[in-house]
N, C-alpha and C positions, 0 to 999 in steps of 0.2 A: 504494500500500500504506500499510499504518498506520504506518509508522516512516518512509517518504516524508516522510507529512502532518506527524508531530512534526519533523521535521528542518525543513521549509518554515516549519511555526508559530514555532520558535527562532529562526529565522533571519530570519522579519520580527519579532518579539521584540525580538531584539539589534538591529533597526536602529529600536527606535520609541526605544529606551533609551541608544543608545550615540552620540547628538549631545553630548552634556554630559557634564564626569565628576562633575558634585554631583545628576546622579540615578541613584538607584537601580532595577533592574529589578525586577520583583515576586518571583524568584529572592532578591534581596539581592545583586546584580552590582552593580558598577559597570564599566562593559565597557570604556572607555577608559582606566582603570586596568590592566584585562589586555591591551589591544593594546598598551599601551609595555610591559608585562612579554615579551609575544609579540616583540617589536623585539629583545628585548637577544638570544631566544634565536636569532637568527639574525645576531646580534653573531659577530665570530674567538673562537676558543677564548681563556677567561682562566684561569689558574690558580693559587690561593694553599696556600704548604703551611707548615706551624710547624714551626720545627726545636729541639731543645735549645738549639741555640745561634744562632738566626734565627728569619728567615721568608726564604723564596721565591716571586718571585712572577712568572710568564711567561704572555707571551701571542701569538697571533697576529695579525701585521697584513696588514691586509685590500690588498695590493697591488695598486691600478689601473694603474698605466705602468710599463712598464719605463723610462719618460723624466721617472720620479718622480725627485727628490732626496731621496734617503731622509737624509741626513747632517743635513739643517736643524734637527729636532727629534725628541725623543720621539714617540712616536703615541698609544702605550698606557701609559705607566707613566711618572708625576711624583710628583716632591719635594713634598710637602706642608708640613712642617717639617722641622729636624734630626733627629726622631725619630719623622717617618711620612710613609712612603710611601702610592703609590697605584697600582692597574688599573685601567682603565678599559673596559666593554663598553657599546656602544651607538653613542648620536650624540655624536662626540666637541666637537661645539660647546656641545651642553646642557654636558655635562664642564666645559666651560672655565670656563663661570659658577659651576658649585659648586666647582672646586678652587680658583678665585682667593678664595671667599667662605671655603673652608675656611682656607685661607691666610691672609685677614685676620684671621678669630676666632682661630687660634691663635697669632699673632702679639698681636693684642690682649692676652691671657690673660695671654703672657709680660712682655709689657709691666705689666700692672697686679699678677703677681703678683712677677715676676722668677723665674720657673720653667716648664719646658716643660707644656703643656696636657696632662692626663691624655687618652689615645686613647679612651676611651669616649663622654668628655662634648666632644668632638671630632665623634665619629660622630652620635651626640644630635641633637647643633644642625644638620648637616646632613641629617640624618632630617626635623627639623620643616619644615626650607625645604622637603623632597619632598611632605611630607605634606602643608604648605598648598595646595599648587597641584593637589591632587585634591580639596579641600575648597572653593574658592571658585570661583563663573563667569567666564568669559570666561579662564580660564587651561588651558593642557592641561599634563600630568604629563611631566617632564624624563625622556626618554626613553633612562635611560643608570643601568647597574648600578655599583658600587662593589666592589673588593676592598680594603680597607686594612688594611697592615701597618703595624705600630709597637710598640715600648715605651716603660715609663712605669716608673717606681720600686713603682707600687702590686701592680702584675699581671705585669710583666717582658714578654717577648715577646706580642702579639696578631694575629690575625688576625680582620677581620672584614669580611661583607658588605651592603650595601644595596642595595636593589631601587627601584621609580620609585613604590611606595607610600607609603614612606615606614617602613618595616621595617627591622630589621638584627638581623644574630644573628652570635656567635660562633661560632667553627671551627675543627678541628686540620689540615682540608685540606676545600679546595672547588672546582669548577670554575662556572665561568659561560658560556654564550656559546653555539656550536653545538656539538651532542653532545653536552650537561653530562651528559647521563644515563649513555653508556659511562665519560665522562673520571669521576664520580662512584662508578661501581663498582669501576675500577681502584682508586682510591684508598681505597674503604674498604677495599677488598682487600690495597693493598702498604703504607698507611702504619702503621708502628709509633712508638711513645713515645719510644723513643732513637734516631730518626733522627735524624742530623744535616745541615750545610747542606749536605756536597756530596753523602747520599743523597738529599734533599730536592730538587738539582737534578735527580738521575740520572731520580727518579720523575717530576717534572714535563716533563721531556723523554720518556719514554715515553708519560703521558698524552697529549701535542701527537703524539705520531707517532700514536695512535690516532685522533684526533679530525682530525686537517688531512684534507682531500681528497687531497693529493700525498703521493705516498711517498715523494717525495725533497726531504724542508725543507730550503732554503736561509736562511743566516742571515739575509738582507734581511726575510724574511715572520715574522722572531722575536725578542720582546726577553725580556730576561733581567734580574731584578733580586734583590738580596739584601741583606737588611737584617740588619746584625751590629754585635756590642757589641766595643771593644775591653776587652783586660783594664783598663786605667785606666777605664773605664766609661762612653766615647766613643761613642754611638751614630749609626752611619753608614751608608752604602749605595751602592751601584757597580751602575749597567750592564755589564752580560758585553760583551766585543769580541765582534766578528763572526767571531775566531779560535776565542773560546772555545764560542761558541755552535754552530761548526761541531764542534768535536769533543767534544760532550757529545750534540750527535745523530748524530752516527759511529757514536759509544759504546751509544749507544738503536737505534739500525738492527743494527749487531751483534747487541747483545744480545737483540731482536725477531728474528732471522734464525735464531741457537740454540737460540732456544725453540723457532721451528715444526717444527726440524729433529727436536728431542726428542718 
């Protein structure tokens, strides 16, 4: 049939065009650009949400063994500087090269200016390292999403995300990873302007109960983080225990259990 043939014609198409990512298909593709955007969406659930007085940002990890040492490290969510965080969806090895690179620029900054790096021009410089390596041969695109939170004196609380093109855009809540599109509706749907960080948790633990495969999350397959100012003007951030992360989806299985019954 005739929608056979255009499917077959695309599909040799994308494989005359999708060896290189500095060519374009006559579309205006560049297709190995969208196969690492295609990688992240089958990345674990990530999710960022802004709070009046935070950001939230949780995600799920992708559990191979139960003869994993979960305690060693982080999987998904690193210290960037004192004043930004990070999630991470995709291949967490690409990750490692851009966070230790974010890491030295804003470490640098501090150094030459003796002030924390504003988060924008943070996000910026690691956009352009994305951007290069779709732009030049013999390199392929770092196959790995960004959530970053942080504050700065200029704009107070941020969230924002990057993608493997080399993009970013600001957010008051986003999700990334598998399922963005339900975990995206929920939250245009629950988030309001004066939520705060522990409605901000309560949402993002709903979001993950929607989006994970299991309906019974266990804290090993979930981290938790919250970026908050003290009143002296202290900007910090804490991983949730595996105590608290257990009953904040207690609280989300509840409250999912009352609604269906209404």
């Amino acid at each position: 049939t005739q929608s056979t043939w255009g499917l077959h014609t695309c599909a040799k198409m994308a494989r005359r065009y999708d060896s290189r990512t500095t060519t374009f298909s006559p579309e205006g593709r560049l297709y190995q650009v969208e196969y690492a955007l295609e990688a992240i969406n089958n990345a674990g659930s990530t999710i960022g949400i802004l709070s009046k007085d935070g950001v939230v940002l949780a995600a799920e990890r992708m559990v191979t063994s139960k003869l994993l040492d979960q305690g060693k490290a982080s999987e998904k969510i690193y210290k960037v500087d004192e004043h930004v965080i990070c999630a991470v969806a995709g291949l967490t090895a690409d990750a490692n090269i851009l966070i230790n690179k974010a890491r030295l620029t804003a470490q640098r900054y501090t150094y030459s200016y003796s002030e924390p790096q504003p988060v924008e021009q943070l996000i910026v410089s690691i956009c352009d390292t994305k951007q290069g390596y779709t732009q030049f041969g013999g390199l392929r695109p770092f196959g790995v999403s960004f959530l970053f939170a942080g504050w700065d004196q200029h704009y107070g609380f941020q969230l924002y995300h990057t993608d493997p093109s080399g993009n970013y855009s600001g957010w008051k809540a986003t999700a990334i990873g598998v399922n963005n599109q339900s975990a995206q509706s929920i939250l245009k749907q629950d988030w309001k302007e004066e939520l705060d960080t522990q409605g901000a948790l309560a949402l993002a633990a709903k979001v993950l109960l929607k989006t994970m495969d299991t309906t019974n999350p266990s804290p090993e397959k979930l981290e938790f983080a919250v970026l908050s100012r003290s009143p002296e003007g202290k900007v910090s951030y804490r991983l949730l225990s595996d105590k608290e992360v257990e009953t904040l989806m207690a609280a989300a299985t509840k409250a999912a259990a009352d609604a269906e019954k209404k």
